[in-house]
N, C-alpha and C positions, 0 to 999 in steps of 0.2 A: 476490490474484492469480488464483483463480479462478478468481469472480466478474466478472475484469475481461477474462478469456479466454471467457467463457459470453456476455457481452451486449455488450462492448466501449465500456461506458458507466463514466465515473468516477463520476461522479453516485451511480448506482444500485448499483455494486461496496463504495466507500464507504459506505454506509448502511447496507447488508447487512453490512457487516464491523463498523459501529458505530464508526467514526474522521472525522475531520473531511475534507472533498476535500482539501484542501493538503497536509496528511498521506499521501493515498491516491497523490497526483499525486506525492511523493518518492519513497515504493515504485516505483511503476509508472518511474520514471524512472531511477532507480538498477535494477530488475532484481532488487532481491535483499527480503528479510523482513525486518523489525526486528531478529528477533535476530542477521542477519547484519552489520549498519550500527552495533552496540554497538564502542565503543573503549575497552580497556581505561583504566583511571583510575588515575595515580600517586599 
C-alpha cells in the first residue's frame, strides 16, 4: 500500500512488495491488508 501511494504504479509496488500483480491489484481494490481479508474457518 505504500509503495502504491509513493509511485502510483502496480507494476512496480507489487514487485517491491514481492507478490504477484493480481494479488497486488485485490489489495489495492479492496483497501484493506491480507491480514484484514482473512475469514475465520469453521
Amino acid at each position: 500500500m505504500e509503495e502504491m501511494a509513493k509511485h502510483g504504479r502496480l507494476g512496480l509496488a507489487s514487485a517491491r512488495a514481492g507478490m504477484d500483480r493480481k494479488t497486488a491489484r485485490k489489495y489495492v481494490r479492496e483497501g484493506k491488508f491480507p491480514s484484514e481479508l482473512e475469514q475465520e474457518r469453521t
